[in-house]
gemmi code that builds the backbone of each chain (N, CA, C; Angstrom):
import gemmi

chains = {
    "A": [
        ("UNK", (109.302, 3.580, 46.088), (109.334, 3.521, 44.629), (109.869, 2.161, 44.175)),
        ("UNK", (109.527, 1.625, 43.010), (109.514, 0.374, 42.673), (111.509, 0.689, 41.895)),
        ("UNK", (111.960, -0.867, 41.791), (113.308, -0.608, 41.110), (113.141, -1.047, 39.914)),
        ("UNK", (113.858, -0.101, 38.966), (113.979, -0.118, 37.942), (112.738, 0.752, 36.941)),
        ("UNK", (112.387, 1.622, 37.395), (110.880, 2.240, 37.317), (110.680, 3.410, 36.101)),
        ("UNK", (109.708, 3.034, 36.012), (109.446, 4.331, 34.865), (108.400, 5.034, 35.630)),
        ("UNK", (108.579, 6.282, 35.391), (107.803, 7.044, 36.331), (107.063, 8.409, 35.361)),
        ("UNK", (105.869, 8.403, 34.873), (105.773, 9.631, 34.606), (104.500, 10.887, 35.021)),
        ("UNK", (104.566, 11.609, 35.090), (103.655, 12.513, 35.764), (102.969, 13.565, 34.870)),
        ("UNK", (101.803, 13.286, 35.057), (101.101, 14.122, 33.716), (99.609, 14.935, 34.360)),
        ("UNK", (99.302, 15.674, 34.294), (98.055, 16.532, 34.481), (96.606, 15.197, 34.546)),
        ("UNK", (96.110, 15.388, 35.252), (94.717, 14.737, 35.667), (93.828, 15.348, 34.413)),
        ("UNK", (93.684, 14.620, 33.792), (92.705, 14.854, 32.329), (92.954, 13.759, 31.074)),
        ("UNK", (91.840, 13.502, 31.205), (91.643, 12.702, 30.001), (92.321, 12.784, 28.548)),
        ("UNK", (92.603, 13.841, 28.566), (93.687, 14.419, 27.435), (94.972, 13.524, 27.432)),
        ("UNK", (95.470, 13.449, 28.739), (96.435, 12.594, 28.587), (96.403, 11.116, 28.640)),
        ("UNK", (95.474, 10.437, 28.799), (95.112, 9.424, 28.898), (95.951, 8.309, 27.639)),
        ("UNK", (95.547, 8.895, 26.848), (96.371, 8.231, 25.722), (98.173, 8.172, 26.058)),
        ("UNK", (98.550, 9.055, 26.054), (100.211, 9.172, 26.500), (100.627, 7.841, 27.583)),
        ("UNK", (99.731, 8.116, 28.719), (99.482, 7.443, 30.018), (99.851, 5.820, 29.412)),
        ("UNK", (99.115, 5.503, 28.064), (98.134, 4.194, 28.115), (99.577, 3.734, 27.095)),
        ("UNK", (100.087, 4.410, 26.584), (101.257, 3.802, 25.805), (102.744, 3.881, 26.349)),
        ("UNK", (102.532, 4.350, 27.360), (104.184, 4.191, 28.117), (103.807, 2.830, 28.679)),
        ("UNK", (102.548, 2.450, 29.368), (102.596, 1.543, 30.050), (102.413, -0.091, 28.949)),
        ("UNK", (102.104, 0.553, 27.924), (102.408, -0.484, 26.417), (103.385, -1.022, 26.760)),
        ("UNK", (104.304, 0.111, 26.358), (105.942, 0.145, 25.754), (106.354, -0.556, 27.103)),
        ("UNK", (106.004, 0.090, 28.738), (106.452, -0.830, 29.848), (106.490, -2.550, 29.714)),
        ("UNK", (105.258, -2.967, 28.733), (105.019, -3.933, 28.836), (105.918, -4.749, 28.090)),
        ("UNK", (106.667, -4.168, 27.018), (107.174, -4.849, 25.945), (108.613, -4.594, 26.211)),
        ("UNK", (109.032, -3.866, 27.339), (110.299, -3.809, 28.554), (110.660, -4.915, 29.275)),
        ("UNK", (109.656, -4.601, 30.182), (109.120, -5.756, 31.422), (109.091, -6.875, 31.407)),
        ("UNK", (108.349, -7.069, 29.912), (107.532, -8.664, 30.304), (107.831, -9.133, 28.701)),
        ("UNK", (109.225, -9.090, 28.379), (108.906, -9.716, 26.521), (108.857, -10.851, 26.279)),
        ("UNK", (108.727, -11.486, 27.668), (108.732, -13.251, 27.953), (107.034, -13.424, 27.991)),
        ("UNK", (106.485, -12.702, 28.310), (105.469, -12.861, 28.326), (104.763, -12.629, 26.843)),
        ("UNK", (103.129, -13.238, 26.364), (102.526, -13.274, 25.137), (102.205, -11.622, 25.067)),
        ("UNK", (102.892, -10.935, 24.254), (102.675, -9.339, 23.997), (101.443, -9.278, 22.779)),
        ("UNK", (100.739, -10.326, 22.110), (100.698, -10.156, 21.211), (99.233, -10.836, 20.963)),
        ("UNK", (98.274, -10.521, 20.195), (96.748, -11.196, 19.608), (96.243, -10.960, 21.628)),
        ("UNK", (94.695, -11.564, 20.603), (93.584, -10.978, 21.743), (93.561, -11.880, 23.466)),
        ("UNK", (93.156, -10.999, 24.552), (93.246, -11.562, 25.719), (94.523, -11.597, 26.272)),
        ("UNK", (95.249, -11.381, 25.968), (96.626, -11.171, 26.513), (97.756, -10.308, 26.831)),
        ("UNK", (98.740, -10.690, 28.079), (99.244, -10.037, 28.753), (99.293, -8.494, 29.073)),
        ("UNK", (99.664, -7.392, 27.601), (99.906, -6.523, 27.440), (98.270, -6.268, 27.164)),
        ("UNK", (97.469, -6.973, 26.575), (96.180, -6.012, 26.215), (95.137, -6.137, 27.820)),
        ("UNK", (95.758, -6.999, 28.677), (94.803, -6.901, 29.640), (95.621, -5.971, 30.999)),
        ("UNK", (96.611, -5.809, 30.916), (96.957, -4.432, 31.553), (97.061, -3.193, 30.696)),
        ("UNK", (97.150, -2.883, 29.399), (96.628, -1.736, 29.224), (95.256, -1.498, 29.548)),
        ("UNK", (93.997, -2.318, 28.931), (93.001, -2.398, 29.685), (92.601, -2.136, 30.963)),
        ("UNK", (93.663, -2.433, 31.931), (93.472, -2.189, 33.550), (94.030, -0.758, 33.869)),
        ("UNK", (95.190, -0.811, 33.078), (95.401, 0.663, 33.436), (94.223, 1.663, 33.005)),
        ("UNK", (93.891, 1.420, 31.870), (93.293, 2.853, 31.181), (91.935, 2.868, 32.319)),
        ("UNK", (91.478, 1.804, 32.706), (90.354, 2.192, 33.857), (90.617, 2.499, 35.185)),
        ("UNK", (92.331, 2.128, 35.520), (92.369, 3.068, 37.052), (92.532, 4.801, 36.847)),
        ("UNK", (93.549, 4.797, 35.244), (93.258, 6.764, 34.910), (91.826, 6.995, 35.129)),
        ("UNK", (90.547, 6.516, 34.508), (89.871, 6.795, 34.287), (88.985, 7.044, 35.385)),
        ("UNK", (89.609, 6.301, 36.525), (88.815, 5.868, 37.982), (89.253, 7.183, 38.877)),
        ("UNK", (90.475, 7.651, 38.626), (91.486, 8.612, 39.073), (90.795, 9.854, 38.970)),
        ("UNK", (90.447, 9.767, 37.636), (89.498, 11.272, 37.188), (88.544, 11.253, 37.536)),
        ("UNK", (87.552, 10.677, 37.426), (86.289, 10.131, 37.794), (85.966, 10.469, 39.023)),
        ("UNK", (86.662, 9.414, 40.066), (86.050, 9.539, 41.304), (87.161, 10.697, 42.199)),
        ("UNK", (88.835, 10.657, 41.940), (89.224, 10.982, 42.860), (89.251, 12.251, 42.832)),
        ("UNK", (89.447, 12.871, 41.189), (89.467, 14.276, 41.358), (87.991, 14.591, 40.518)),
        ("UNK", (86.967, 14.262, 40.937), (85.823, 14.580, 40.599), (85.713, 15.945, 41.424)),
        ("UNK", (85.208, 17.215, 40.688), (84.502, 18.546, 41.258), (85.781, 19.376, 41.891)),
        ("UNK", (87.141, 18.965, 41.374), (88.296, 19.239, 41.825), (89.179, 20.027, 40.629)),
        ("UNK", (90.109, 21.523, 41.581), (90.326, 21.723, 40.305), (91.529, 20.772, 40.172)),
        ("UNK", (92.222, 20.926, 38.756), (92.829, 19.431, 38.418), (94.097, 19.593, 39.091)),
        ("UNK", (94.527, 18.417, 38.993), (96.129, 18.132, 39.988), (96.429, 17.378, 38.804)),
        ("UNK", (97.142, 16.033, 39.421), (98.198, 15.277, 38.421), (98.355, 13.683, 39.102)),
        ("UNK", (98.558, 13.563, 38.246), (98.882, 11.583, 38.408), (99.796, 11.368, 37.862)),
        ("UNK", (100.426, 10.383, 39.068), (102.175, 9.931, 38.840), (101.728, 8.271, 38.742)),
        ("UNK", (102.362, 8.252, 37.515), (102.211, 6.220, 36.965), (103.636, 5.802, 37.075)),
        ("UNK", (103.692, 5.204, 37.628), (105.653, 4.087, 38.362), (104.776, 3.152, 37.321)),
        ("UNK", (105.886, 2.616, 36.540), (105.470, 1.149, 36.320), (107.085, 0.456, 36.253)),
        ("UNK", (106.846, -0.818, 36.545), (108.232, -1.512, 36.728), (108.177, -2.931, 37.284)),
        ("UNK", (109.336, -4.053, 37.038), (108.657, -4.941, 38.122), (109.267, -5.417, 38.826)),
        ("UNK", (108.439, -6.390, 39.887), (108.271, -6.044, 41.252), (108.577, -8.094, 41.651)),
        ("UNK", (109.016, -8.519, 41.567), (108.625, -10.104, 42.595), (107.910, -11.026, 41.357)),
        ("UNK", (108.190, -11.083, 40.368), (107.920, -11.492, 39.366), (106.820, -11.282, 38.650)),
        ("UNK", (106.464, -10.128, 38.856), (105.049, -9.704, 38.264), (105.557, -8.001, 37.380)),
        ("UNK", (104.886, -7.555, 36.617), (104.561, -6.450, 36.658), (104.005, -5.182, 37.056)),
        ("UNK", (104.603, -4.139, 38.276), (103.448, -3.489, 38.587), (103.276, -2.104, 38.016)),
        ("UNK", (102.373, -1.796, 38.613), (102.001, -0.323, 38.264), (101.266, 0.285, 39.403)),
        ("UNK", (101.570, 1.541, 39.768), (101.193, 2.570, 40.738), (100.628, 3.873, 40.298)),
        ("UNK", (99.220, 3.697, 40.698), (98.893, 5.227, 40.146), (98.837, 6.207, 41.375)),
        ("UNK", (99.263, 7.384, 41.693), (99.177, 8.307, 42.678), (98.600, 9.294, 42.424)),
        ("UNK", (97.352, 9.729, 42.974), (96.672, 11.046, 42.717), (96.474, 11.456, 44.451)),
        ("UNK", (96.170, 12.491, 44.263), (96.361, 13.709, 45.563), (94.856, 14.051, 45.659)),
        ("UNK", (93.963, 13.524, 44.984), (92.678, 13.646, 45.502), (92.024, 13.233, 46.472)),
        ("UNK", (90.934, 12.586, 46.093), (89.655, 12.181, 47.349), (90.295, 10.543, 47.377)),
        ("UNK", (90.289, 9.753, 48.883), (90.277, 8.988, 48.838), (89.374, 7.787, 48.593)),
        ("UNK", (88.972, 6.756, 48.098), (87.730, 5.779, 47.948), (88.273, 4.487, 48.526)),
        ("UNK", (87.046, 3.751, 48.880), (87.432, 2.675, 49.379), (86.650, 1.536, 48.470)),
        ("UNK", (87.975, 0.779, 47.497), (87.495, 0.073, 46.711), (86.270, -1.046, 47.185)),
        ("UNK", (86.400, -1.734, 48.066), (86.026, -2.651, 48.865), (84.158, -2.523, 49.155)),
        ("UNK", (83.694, -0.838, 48.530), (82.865, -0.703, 48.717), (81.880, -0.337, 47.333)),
        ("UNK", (82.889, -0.850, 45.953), (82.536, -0.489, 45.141), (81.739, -2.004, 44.777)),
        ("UNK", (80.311, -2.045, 44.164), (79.436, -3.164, 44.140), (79.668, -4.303, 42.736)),
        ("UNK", (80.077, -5.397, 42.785), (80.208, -6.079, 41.658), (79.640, -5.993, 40.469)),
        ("UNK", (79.414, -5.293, 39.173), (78.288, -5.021, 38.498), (77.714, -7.000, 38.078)),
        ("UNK", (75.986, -6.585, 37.809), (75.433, -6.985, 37.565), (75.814, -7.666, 36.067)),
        ("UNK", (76.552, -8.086, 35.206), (76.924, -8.350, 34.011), (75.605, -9.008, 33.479)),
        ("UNK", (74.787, -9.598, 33.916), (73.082, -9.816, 32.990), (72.313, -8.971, 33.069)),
        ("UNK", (72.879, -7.693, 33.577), (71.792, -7.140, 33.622), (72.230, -5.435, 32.424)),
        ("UNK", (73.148, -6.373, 31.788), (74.073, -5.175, 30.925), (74.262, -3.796, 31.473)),
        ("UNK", (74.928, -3.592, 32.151), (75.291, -2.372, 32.866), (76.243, -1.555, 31.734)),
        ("UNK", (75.920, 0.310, 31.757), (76.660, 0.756, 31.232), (77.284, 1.904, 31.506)),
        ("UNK", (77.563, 1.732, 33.138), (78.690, 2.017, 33.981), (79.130, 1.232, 34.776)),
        ("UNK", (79.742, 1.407, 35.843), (80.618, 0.779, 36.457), (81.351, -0.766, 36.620)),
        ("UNK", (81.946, -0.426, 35.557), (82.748, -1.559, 35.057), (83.774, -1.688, 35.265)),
        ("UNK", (84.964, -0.463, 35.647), (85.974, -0.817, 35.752), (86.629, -1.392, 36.396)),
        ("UNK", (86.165, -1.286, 37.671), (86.881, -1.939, 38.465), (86.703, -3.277, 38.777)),
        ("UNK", (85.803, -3.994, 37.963), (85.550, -5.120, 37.490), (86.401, -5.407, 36.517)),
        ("UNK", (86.507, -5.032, 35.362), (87.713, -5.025, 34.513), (89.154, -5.019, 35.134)),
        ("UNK", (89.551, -4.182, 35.947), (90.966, -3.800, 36.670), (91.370, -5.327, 37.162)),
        ("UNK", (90.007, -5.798, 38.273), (90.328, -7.284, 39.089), (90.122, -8.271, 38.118)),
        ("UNK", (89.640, -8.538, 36.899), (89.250, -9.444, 36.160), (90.905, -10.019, 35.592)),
        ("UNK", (91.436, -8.737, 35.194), (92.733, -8.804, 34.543), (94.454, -8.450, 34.951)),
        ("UNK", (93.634, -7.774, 36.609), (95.486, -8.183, 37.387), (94.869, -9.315, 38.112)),
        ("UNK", (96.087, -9.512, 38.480), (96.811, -10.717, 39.782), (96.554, -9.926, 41.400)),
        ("UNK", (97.082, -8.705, 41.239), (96.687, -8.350, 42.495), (96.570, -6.411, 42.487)),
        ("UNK", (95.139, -6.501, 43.295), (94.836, -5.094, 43.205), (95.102, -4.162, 44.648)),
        ("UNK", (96.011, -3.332, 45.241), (96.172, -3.051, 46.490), (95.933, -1.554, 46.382)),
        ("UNK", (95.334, -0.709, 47.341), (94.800, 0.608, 47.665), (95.286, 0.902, 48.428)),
        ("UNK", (95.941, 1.849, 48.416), (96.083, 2.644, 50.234), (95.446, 4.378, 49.855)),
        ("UNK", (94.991, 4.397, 50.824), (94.176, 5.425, 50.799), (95.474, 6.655, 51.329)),
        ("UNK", (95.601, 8.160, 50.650), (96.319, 9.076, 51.285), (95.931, 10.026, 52.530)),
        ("UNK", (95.926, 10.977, 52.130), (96.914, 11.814, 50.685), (99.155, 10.661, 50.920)),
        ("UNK", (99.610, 10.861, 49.553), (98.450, 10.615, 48.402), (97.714, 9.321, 48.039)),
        ("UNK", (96.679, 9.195, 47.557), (95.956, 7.976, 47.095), (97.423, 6.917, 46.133)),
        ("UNK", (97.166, 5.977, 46.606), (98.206, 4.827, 45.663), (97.372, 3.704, 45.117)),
        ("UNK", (97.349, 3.445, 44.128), (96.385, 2.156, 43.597), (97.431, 1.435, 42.945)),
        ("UNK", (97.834, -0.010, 43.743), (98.943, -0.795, 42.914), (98.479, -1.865, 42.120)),
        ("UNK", (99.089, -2.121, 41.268), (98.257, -2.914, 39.916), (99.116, -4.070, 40.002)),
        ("UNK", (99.026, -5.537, 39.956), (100.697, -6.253, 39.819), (99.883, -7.249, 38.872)),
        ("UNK", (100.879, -7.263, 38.016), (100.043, -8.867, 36.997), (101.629, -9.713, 37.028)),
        ("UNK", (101.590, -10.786, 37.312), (102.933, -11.802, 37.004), (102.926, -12.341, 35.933)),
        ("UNK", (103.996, -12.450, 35.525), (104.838, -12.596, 34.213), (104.393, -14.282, 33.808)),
    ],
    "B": [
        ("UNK", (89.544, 8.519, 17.563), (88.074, 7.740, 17.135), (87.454, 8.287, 15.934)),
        ("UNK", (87.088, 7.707, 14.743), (86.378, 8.510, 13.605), (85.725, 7.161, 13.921)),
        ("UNK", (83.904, 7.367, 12.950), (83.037, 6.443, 13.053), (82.385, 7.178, 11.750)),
        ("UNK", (81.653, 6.349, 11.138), (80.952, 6.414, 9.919), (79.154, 5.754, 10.292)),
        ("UNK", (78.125, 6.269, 9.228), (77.263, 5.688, 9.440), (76.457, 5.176, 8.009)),
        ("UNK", (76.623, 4.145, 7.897), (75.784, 3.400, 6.377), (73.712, 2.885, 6.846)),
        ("UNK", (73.331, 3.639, 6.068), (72.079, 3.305, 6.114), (72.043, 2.236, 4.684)),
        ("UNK", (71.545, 1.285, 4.205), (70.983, 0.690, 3.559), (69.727, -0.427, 3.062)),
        ("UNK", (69.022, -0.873, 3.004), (67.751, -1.367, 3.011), (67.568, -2.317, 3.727)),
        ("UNK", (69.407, -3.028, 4.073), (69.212, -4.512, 5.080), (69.305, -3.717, 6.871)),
        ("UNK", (70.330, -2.799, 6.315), (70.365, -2.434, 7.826), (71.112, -1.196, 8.060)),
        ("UNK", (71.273, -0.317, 9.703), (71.834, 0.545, 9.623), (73.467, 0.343, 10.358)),
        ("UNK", (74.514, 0.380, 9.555), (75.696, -0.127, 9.866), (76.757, 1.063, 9.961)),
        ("UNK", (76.929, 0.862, 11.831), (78.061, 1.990, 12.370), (79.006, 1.615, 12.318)),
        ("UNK", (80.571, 1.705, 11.952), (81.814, 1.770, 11.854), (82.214, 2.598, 12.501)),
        ("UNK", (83.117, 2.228, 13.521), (83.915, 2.901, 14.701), (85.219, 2.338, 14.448)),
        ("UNK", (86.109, 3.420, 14.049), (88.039, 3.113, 14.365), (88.520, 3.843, 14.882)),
        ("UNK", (89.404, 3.244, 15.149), (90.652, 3.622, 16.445), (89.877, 3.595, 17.856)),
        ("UNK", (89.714, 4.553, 19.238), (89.565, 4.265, 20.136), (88.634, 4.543, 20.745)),
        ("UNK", (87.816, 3.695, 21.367), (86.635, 4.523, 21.470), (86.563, 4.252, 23.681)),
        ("UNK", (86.493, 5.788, 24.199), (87.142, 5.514, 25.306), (86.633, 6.851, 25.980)),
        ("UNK", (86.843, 6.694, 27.750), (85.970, 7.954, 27.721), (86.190, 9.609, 26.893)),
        ("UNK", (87.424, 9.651, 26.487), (87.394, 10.742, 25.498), (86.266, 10.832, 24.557)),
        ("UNK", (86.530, 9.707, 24.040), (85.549, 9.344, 22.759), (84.034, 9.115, 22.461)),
        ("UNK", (83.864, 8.719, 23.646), (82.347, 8.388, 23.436), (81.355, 8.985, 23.791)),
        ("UNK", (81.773, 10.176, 24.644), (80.746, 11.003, 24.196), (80.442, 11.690, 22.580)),
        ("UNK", (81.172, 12.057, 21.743), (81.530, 12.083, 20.657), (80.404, 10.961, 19.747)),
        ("UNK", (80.438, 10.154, 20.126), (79.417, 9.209, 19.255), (77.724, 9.314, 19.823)),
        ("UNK", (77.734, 9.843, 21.181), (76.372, 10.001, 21.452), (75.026, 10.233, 20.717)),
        ("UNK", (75.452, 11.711, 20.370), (74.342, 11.953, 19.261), (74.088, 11.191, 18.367)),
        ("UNK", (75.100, 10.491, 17.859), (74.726, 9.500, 16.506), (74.045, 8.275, 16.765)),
        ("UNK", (74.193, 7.709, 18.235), (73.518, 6.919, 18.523), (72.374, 7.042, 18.552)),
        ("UNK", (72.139, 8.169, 20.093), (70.531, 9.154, 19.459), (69.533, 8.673, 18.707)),
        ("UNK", (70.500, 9.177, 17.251), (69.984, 9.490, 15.921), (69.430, 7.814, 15.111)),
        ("UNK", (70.381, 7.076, 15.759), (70.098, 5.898, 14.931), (68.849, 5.290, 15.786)),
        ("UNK", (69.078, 5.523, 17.273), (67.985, 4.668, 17.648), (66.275, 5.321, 17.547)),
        ("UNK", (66.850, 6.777, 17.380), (65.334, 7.440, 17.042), (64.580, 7.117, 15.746)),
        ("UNK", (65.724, 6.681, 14.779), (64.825, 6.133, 13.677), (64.593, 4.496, 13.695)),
        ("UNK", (64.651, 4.046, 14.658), (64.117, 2.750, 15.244), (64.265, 1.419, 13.814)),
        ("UNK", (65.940, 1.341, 13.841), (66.186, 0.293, 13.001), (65.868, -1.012, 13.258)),
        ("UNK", (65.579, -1.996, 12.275), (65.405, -3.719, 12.472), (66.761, -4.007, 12.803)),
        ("UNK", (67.712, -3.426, 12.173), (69.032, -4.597, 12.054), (70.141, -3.041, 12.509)),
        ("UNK", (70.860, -3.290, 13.203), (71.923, -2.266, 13.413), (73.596, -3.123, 13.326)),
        ("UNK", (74.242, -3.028, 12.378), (75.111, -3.722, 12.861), (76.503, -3.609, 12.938)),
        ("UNK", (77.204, -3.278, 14.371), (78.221, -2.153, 14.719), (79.482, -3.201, 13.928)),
        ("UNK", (80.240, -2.309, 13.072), (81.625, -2.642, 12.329), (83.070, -2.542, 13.706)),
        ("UNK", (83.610, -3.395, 14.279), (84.604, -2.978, 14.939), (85.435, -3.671, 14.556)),
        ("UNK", (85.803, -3.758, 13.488), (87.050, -4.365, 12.668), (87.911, -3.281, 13.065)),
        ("UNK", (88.126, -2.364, 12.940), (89.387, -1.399, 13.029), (89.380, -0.425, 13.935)),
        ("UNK", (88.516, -1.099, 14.843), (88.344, -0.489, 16.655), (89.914, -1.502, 17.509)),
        ("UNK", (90.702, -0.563, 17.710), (92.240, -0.589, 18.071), (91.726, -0.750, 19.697)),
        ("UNK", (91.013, 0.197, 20.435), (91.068, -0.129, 21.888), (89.274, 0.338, 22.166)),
        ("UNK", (89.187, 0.215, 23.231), (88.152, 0.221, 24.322), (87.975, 0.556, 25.629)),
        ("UNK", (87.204, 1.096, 25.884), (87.568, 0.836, 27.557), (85.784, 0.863, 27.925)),
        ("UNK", (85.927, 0.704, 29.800), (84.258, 0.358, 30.291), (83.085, 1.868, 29.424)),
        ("UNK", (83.740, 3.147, 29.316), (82.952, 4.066, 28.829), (82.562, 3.770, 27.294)),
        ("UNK", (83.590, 3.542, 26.551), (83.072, 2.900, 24.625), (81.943, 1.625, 25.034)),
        ("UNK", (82.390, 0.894, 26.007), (81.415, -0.415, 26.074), (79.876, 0.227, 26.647)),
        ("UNK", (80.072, 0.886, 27.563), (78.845, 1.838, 27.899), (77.906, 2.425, 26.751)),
        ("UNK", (78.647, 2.848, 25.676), (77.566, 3.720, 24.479), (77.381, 2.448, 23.970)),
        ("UNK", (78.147, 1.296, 23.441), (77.296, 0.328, 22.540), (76.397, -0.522, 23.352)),
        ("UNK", (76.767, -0.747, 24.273), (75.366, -1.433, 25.114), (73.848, -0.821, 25.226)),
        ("UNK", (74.315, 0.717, 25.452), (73.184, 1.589, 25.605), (72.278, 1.506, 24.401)),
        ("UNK", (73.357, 1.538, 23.076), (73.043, 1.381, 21.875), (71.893, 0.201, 21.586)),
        ("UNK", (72.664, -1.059, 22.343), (71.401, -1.747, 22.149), (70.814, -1.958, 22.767)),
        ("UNK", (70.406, -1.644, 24.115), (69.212, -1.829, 24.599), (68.405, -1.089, 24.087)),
        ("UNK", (68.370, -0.006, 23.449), (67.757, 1.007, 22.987), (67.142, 0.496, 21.958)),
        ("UNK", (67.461, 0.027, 21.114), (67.270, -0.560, 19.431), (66.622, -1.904, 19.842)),
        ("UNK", (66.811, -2.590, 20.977), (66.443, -3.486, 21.046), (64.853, -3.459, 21.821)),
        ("UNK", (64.704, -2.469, 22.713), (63.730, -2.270, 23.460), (62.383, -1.639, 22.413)),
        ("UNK", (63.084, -1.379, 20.903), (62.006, -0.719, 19.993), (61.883, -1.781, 19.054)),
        ("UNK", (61.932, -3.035, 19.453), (62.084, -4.268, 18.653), (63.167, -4.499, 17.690)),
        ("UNK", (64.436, -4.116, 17.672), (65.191, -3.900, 16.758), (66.317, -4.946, 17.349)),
        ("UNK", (67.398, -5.409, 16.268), (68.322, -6.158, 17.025), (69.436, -5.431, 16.412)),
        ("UNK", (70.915, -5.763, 17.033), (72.237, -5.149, 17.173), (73.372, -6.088, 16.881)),
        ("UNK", (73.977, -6.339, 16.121), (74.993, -7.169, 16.020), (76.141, -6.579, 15.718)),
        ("UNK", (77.493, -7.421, 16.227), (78.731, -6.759, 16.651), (79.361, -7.722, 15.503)),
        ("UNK", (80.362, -7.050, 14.279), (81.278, -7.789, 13.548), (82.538, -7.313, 13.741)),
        ("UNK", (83.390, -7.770, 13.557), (85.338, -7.696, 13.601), (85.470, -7.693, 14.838)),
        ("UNK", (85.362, -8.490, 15.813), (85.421, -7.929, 17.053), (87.100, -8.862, 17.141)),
        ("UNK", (88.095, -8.388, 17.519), (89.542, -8.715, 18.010), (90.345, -7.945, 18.908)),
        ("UNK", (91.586, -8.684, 18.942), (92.640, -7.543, 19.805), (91.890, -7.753, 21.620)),
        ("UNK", (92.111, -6.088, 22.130), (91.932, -5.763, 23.304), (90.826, -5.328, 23.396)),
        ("UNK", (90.219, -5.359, 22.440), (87.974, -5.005, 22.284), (87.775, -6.233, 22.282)),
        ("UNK", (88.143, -7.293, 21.748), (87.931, -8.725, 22.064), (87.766, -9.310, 23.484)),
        ("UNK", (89.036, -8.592, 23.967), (89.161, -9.156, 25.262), (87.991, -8.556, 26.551)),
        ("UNK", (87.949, -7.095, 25.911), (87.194, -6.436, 27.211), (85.883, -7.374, 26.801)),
        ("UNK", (85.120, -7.178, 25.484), (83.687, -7.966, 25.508), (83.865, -9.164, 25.974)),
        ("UNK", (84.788, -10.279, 26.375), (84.538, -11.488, 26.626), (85.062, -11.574, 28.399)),
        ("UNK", (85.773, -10.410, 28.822), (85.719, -10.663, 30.012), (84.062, -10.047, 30.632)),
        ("UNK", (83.448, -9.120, 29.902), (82.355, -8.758, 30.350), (81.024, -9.797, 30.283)),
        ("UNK", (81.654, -10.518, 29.106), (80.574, -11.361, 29.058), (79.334, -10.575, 27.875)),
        ("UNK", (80.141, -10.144, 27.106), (78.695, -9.518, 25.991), (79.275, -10.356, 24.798)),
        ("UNK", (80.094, -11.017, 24.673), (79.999, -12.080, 23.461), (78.996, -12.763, 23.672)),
        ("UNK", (78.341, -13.104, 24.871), (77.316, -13.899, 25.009), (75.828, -13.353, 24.597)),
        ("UNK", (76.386, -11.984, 24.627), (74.502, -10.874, 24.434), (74.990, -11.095, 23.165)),
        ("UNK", (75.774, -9.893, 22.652), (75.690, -9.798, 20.999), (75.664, -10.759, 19.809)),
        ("UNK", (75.014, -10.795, 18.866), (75.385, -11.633, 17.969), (76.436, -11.207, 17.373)),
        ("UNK", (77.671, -12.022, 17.154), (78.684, -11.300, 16.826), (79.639, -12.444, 15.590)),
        ("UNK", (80.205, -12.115, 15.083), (80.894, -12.665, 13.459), (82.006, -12.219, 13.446)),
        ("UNK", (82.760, -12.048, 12.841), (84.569, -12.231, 12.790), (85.178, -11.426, 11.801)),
        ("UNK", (83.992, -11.545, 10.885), (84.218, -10.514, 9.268), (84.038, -8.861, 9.471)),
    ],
}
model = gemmi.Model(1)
for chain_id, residues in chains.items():
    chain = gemmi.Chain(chain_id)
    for i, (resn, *xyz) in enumerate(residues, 1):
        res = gemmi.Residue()
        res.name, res.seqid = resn, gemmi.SeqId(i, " ")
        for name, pos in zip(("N", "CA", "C"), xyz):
            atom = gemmi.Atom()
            atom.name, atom.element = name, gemmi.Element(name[0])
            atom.pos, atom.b_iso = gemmi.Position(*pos), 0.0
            res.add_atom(atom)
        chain.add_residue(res)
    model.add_chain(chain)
structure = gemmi.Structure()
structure.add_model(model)
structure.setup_entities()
């Protein structure tokens, strides 16, 4: 577990998604108030951005056809960055095999995880049980 | 997410606020549907007071226009800021959409 951490654990559903997406706000304006919190492209709007597509990746792929479990979000930081940890108890994936989308060719799925790497610093997976997806953006 | 829809003689103009995300966008489906079945010239999406985004909201307006666009119709994006700013320009659709500030 990361030091100094906020940790919260909420039901696998999109329902909570929102809750999810504003602790890790508020993390941001904790964490990082040295950093630009504020107008477009920046700090706080490109990790909420990253987060809301690993929940979304969480539901999606890991507990796809599953009945629902729960996801634990640590956020806190880490070595001069900000991170974040999502943990779900589902299916494991192996990012590495997910395909760069085509961006000319306007795609209107799989984006996120194009989005996720576009806007951290560093993206790390370990496959479980449980699944861990670490997010780190530096300050 | 609430969204509105203005038909008027220049064009048909959707307004989307607050978040449009995978909660949300299915929610706007049908209306898209609806707009592209009546095969507008000018469609032109309001996201002035679109607060967030994510890859699923960007999914329905793209769909949006290829759709409108594939029936000869064009799509333009106004108020675009914030963290909808950011996702369209890391995706690279500031470069598709015609897009304005107002």
């Amino acid at each position: 577990m990361l030091a100094l951490v906020i940790v919260l654990k909420v039901p696998a559903s999109l329902q909570y998604r929102d809750v999810a997406m504003r602790v890790v706000a508020a993390a941001c304006k904790i964490y990082a108030s040295d950093a630009r919190t504020e107008g477009p492209g920046l700090f706080h709007e490109q990790v909420v951005s990253a987060f809301g597509e690993a929940f979304n990746n969480a539901l999606f792929h890991a507990y796809r056809d599953l009945p629902e479990g729960q996801l634990i979000v640590e956020v806190g930081p880490a070595e001069g960055a900000l991170e974040i940890r999502i943990i779900d108890d589902g299916r494991p994936f192996d990012p590495s095999t997910v395909p760069v989308p085509d961006l000319d060719a306007l795609p209107e799925r799989g984006m996120g995880l194009f989005i996720i790497r576009a806007f951290m610093d560093e993206v790390v997976y370990r496959p479980g049980p449980p699944n861990a997806l670490s997010l780190r953006k530096r300050f | 997410m609430n969204f509105s829809i203005d038909r008027n003689a220049q064009a048909t103009v959707l307004r989307i606020e607050g978040e449009l995300d995978a909660l949300s966008a299915p929610e706007l489906r049908p209306s898209i549907e609806a707009i592209v079945n009546e095969a507008p010239k000018l469609v032109v999406v309001d996201l002035g007071a679109l607060r967030m985004i994510d890859s699923s909201g960007v999914g329905a307006i793209v769909s949006l226009f290829k759709r409108v666009r594939a029936s000869g119709g064009k799509v333009t994006v106004k108020g675009l800021a914030g963290q909808p700013l950011a996702i369209f320009q890391i995706l690279r659709l500031d470069r598709v959409f015609e897009t304005t500030a107002g």
